[in-house]
C-alpha positions as CSV (number, residue, x, y, z in Angstrom):
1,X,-7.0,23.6,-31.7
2,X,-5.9,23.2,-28.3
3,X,-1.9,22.2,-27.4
4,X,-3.3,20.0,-24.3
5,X,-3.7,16.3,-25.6
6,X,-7.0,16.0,-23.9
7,X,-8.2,18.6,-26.7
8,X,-6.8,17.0,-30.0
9,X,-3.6,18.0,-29.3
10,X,-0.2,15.8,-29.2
11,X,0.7,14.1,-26.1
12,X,3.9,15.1,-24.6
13,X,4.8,11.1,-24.3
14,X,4.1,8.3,-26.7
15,X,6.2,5.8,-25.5
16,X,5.8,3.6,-22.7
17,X,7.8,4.1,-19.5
18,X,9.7,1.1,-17.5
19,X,7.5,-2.1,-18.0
20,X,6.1,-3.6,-14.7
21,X,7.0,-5.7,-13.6
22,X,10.6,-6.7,-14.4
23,X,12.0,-10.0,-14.5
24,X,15.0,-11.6,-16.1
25,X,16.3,-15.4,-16.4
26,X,16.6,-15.7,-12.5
27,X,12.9,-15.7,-12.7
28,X,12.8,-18.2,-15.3
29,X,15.3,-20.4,-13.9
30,X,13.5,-20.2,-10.6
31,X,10.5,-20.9,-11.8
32,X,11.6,-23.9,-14.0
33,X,13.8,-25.4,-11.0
34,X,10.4,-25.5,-9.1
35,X,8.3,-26.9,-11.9
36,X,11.1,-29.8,-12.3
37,X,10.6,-30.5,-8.7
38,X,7.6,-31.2,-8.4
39,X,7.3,-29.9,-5.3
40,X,5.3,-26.9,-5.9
41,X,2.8,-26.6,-3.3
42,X,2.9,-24.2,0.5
43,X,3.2,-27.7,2.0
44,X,5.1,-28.4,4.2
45,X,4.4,-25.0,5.7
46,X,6.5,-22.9,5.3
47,X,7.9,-25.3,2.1
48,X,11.8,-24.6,1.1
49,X,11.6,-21.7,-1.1
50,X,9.4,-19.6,1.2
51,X,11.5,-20.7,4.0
52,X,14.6,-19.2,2.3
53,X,12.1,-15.8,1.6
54,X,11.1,-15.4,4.5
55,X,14.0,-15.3,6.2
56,X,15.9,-13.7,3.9
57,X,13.0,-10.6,3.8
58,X,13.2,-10.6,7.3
59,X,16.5,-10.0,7.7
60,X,16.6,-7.4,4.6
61,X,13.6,-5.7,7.0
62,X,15.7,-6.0,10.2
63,X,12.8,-8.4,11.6
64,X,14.2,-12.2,13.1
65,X,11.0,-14.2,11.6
66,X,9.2,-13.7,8.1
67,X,6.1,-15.6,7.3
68,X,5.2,-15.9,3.6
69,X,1.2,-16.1,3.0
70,X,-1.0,-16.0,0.2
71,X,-1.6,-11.8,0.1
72,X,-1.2,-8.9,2.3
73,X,-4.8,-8.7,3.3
74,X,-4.6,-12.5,4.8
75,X,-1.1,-11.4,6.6
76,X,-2.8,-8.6,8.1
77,X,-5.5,-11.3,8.9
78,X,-3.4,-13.2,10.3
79,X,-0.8,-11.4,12.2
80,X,-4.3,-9.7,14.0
81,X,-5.6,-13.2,15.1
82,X,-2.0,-14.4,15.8
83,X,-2.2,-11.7,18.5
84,X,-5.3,-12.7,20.3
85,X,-7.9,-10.0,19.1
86,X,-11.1,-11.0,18.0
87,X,-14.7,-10.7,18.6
88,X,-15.7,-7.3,20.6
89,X,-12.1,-5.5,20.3
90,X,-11.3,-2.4,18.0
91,X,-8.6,-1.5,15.6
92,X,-7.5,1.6,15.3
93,X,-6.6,2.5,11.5
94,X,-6.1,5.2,9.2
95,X,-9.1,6.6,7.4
96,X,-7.0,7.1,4.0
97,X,-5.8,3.6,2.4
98,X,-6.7,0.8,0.8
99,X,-10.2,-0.6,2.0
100,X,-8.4,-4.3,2.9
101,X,-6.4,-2.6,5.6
102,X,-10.4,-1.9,7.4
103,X,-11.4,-5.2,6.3
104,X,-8.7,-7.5,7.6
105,X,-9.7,-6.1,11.0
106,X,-13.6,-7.5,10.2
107,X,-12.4,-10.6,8.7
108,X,-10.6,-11.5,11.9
109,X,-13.7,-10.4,14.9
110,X,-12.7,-7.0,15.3
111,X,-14.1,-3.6,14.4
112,X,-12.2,-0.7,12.3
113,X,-12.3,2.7,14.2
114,X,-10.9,5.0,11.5
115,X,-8.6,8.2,12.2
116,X,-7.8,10.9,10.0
117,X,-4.6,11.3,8.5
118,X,-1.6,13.9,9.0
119,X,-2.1,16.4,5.8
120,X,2.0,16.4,5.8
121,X,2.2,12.6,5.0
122,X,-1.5,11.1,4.6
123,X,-0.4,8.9,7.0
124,X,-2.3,8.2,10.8
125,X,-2.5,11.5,12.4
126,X,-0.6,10.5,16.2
127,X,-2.3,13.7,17.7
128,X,-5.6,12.0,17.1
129,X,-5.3,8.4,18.4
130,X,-5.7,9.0,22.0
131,X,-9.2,10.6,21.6
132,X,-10.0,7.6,19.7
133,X,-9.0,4.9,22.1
134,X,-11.7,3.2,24.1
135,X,-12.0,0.0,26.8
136,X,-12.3,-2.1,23.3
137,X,-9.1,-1.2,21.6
138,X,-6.8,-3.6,21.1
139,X,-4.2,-2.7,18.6
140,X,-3.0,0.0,15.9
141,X,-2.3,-0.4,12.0
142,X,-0.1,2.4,10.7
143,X,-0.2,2.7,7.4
144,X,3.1,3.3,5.8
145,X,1.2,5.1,2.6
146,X,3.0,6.1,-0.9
147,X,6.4,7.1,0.0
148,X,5.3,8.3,3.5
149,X,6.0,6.4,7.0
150,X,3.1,6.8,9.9
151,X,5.3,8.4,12.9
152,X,6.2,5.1,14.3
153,X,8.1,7.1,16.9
154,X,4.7,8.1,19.0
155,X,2.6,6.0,17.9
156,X,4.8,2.9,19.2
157,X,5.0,5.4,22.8
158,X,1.5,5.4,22.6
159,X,0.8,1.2,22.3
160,X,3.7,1.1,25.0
161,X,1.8,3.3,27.5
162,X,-1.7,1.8,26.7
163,X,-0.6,-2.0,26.4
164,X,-1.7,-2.0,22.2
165,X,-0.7,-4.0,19.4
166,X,0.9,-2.2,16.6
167,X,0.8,-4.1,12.8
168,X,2.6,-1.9,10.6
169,X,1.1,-2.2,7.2
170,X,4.3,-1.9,4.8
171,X,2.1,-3.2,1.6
172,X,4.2,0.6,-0.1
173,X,7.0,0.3,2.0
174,X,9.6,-2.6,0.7
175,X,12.9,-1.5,1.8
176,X,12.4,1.3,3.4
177,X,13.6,2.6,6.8
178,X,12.9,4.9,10.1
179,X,15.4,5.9,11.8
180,X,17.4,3.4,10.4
181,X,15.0,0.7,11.3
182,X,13.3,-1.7,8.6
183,X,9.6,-1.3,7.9
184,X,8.1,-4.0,9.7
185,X,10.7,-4.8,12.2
186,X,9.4,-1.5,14.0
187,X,5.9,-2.6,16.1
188,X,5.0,-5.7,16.9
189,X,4.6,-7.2,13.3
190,X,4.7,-5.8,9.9
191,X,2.6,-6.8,7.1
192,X,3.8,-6.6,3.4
193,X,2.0,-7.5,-0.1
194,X,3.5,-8.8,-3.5
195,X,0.2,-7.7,-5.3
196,X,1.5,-7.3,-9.4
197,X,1.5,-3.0,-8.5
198,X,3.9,-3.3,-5.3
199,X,7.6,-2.8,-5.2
200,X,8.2,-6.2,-5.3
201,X,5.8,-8.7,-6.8
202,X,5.1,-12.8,-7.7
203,X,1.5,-11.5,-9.3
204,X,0.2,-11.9,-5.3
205,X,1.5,-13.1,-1.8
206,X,2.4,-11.6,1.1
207,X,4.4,-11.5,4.2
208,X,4.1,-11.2,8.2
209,X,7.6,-10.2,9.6
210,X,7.7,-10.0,13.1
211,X,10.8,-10.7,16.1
212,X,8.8,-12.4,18.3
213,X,8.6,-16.6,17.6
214,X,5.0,-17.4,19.0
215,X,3.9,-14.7,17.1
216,X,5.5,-16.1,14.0
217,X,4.9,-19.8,14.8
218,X,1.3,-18.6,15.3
219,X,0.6,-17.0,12.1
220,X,2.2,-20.1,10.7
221,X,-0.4,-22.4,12.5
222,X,-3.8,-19.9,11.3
223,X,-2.5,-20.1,7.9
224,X,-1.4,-24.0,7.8
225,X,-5.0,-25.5,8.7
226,X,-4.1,-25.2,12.5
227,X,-1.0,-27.4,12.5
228,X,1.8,-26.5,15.0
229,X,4.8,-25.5,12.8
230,X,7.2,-26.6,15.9
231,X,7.1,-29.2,18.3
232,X,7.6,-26.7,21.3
233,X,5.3,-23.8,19.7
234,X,3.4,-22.4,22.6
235,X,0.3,-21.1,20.8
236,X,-3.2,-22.0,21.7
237,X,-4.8,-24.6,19.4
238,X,-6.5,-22.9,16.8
239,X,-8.9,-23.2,13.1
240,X,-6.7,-22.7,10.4
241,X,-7.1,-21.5,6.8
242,X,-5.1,-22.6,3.7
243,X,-3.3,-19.2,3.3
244,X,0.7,-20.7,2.1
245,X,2.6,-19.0,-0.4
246,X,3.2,-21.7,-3.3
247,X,6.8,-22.6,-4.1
248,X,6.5,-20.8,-7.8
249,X,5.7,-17.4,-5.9
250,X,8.8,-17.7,-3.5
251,X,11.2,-18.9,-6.5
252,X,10.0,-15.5,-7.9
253,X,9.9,-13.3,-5.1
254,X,14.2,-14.4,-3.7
255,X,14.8,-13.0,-6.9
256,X,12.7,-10.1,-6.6
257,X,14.3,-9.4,-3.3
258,X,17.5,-9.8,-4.7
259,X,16.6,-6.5,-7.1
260,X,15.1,-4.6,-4.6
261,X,17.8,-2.4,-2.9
262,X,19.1,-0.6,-6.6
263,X,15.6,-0.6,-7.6
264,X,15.0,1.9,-4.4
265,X,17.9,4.1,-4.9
266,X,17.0,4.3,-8.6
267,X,13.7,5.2,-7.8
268,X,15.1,7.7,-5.0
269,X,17.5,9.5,-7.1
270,X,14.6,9.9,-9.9
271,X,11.8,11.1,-7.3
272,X,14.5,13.7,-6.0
273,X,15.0,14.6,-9.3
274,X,10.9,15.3,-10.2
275,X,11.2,16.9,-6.8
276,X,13.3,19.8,-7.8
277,X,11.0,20.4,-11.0
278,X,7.6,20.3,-9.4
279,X,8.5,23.2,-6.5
280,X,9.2,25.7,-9.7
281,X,5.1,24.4,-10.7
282,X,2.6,26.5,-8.5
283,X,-0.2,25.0,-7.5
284,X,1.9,21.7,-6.7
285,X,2.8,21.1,-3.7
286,X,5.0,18.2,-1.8
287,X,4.1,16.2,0.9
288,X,7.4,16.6,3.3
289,X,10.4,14.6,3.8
290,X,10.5,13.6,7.3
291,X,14.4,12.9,8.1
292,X,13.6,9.8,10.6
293,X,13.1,8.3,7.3
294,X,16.3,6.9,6.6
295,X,16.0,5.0,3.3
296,X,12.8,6.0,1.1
297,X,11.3,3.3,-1.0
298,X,8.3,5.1,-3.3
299,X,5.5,3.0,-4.1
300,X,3.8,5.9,-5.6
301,X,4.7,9.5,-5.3
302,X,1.9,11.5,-4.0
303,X,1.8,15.2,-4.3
304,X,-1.1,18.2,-3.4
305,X,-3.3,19.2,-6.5
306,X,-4.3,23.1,-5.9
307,X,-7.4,24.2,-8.0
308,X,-7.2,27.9,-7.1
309,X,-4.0,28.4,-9.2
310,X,-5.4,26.2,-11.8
311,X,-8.0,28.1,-12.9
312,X,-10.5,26.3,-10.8
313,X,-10.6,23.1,-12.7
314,X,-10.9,20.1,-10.1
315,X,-8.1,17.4,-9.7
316,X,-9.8,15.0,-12.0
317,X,-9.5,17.3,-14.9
318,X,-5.8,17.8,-14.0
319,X,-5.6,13.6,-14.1
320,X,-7.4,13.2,-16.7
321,X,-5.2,15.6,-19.0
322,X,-1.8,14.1,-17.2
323,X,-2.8,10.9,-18.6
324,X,-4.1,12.0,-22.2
325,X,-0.4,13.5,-22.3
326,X,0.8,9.6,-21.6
327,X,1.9,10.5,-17.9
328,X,0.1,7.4,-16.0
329,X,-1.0,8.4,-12.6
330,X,-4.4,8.9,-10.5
331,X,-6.0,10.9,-8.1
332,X,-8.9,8.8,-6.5
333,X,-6.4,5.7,-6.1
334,X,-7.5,5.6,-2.2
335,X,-10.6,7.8,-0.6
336,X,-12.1,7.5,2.6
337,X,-13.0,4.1,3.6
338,X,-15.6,4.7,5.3
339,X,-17.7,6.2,2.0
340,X,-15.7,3.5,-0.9
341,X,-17.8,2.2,-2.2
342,X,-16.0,-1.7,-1.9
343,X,-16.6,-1.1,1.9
344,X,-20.5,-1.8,1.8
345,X,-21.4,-4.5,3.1
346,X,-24.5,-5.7,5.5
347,X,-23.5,-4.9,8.8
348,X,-25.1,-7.6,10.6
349,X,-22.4,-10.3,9.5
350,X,-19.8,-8.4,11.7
351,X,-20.8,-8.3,14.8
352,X,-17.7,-6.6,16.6
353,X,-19.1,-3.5,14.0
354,X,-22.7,-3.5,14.1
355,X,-22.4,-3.2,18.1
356,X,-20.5,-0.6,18.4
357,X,-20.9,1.3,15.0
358,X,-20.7,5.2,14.7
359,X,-19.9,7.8,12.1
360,X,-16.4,8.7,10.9
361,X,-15.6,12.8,10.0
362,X,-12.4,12.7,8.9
363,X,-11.8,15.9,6.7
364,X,-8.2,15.5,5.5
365,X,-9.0,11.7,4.1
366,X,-11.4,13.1,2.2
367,X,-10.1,16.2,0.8
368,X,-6.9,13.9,-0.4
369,X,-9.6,11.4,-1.7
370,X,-11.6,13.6,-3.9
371,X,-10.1,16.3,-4.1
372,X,-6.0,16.7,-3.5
373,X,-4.0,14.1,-4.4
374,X,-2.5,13.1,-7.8
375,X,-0.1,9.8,-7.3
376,X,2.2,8.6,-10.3
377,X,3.5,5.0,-10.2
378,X,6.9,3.8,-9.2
379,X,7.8,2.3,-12.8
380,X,7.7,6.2,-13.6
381,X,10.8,6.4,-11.9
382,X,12.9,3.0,-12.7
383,X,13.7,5.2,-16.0
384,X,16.2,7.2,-17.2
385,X,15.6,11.7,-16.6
386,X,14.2,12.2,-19.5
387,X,11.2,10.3,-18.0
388,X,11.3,12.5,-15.3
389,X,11.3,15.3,-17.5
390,X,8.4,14.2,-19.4
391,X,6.5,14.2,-16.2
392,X,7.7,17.8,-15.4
393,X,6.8,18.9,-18.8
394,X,3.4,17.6,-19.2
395,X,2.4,18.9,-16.1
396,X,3.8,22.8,-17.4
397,X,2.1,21.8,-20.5
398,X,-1.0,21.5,-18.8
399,X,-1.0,24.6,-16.0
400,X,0.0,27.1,-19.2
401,X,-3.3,25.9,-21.3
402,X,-5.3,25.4,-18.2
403,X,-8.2,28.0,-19.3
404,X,-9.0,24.7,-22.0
405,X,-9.9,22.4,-19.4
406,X,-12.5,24.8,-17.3
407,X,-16.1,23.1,-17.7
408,X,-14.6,19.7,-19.0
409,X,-17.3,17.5,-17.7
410,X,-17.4,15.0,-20.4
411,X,-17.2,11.2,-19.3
412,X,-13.6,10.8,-19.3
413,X,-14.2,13.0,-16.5
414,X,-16.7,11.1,-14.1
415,X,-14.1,7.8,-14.9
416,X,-11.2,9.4,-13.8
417,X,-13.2,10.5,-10.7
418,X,-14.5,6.6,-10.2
419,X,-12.1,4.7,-7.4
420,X,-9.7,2.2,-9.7
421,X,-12.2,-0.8,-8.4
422,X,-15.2,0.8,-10.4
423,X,-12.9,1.9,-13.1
424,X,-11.8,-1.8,-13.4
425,X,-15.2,-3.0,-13.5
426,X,-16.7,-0.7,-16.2
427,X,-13.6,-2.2,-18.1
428,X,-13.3,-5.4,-17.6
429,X,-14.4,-8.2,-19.6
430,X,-17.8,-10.4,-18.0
431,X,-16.4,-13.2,-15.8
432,X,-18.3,-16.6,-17.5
């Protein structure tokens, strides 16, 4: 019988790692002081809880303003329209990340023009913006993506010389800095999620941070039914959505924040650690550390998946194994928008799309999509070393019994190649 656990064999881990996410009596006590209050709704916008969060994020970020919302696709949303673009303008995003990133840019006029990403970092290549730029663009999301930042050095040169927006999207990136700068306080506005999976988390919400006030009171009034948030707010009049962050998710989330700095030195001392192990493992390689990043907050940690030194098999085999040995992780987390299958939708309702649509080649999104990258979660590394370990020796484990996985091409297979959305679907229970 085969060693691997994917054969029969025994897993190298049995036991759960950290449990996500983590809470404590703050929470509770939080949570009951609101209940007891009755005042649990986003109204008045922003109501006293997310008041206090939001400025206290913002200043954690570096940013002046912090407007708490409903999720981080609606503060992407938001922050977009808060700026003025609309109908007939283009976005420029990254070709690798989650498909709401794309879809916040539809949702609020505009049109996605995707980029390919840097192969060091998976983030927005810079040396391919320009060439992508046209009379239409309006703005620039870099994605901040795993435990990567987007150069915000050239791309924010770039907006600077070509009058454009920049939204940092910071739904990985809690805590983390450039150059000694907070994600989000960095371009124009920064856009972070509280989604269950993120570094910090009230099950869902989200957060614009920005410097700029008519920005901020602007995003207030789109997602507060169009009302004004100050008597002297200079933004134009304007539709508004119900998008407020309740008074139980901000009760959660001040505590949340209060966690968040040792949580990102924990999980930096642990990735460091895993670091060290997997450049003795060939055929695994690291995505660089740039040094402008000047605290690292690791939502995931990525790394390179190389067949040719295992035997040939393809990435999902290796995932598919990982997790039969009870390491969590995935490789098709993100692909290429542009092909997901959650980005299919009828053209027509988009205008901003249909008129100026055209077809998207971007290589290295698609290589880390379907064929590169292996991402383990951050609860891996809220643990103790001999997590850490476990990781290192499963992944041994698997490259010394590799020749047992060529051919694998049972149905474990094809799930662990399915996005996490289809994944979720095939598993999850009929809604009614």
């Amino acid at each position: 019988m085969s060693q691997l656990a994917l054969r029969g064999g025994t897993p190298v881990r049995t036991n759960p790692f950290t449990a996500w996410p983590i809470y404590d009596d703050r929470e509770a006590r939080g949570l009951l002081s609101v209940l007891e209050s009755r005042n649990w709704g986003g109204y008045p916008c922003p109501n006293d809880h997310a008041r206090e969060f939001g400025k206290r994020f913002a200043e954690h970020h570096g940013a002046k303003y912090g407007v708490a919302v409903t999720n981080g696709t609606v503060s992407l949303e938001l922050a977009l329209q808060a700026a003025g673009i609309g109908a007939g303008d283009e976005v420029i995003v990254p070709a690798y990340t989650w498909e709401g990133t794309a879809a916040a840019v539809l949702f609020s006029g505009a049109a996605p023009v995707f980029v390919d990403v840097d192969p060091d970092s998976y983030c927005l290549d810079v040396a391919l913006i320009e060439a992508a730029i046209t009379e239409r663009t309006r703005a620039i999301i870099p994605v901040h993506l795993g435990f990567r930042f987007a150069d915000m050095d050239a791309i924010m040169d770039i907006a600077a010389k070509r009058g454009l927006f920049v939204l940092e999207d910071c739904a990985h990136a809690h805590g983390s800095q450039w150059r000694g700068m907070g994600a989000g306080s960095i371009g124009h506005a920064g856009s972070f999620s509280f989604q269950t999976s993120k570094l910090m988390t009230a099950g869902e919400g989200g957060i614009v941070t920005t410097s700029d006030i008519n920005l901020a009171d602007q995003v207030i009034r789109l997602a507060n039914c169009g009302r004004p948030p100050r008597r002297e707010s200079s933004g134009e009049p304007a539709l508004g959505h119900n998008y407020r962050m309740t008074e139980f998710q901000a009760a959660i989330l001040l505590v949340q924040l209060e966690r968040l700095a040792e949580q990102t030195e924990q999980r930096e001392r642990q990735t460091r650690l895993l670091e060290e192990g997997l450049k003795q493992i060939g055929g695994i390689s690291l995505l660089p550390r740039d040094p402008r990043i000047t605290r690292q907050a690791s939502y995931h940690y990525v790394f390179r998946f190389h067949p040719e030194e295992f035997s040939g098999i393809h990435r999902n085999a290796f995932v598919a194994a990982l997790n039969a040995e009870g390491i969590h992780c995935d490789g098709r987390f993100y692909e290429a928008v542009y092909k997901s299958s959650l980005f299919q939708f009828s053209a027509e309702k988009f205008p901003s799309w249909a008129n100026g649509r055209r077809d998207f080649n971007c290589p290295i999104a698609e290589r880390a999509g379907y064929e590169e990258s292996v991402w383990l979660p951050h609860q891996i590394f809220l643990g103790t070393n001999e997590d850490v370990a476990d990781v290192l020796t499963a992944i041994e484990k698997i490259k010394t019994n590799v020749t047992d996985l060529v051919g694998y091409e049972d149905e474990r297979i094809r799930v662990q190649a399915m996005s996490r959305a289809q994944r979720a679907l095939l598993e999850s229970k009929p809604p009614y």
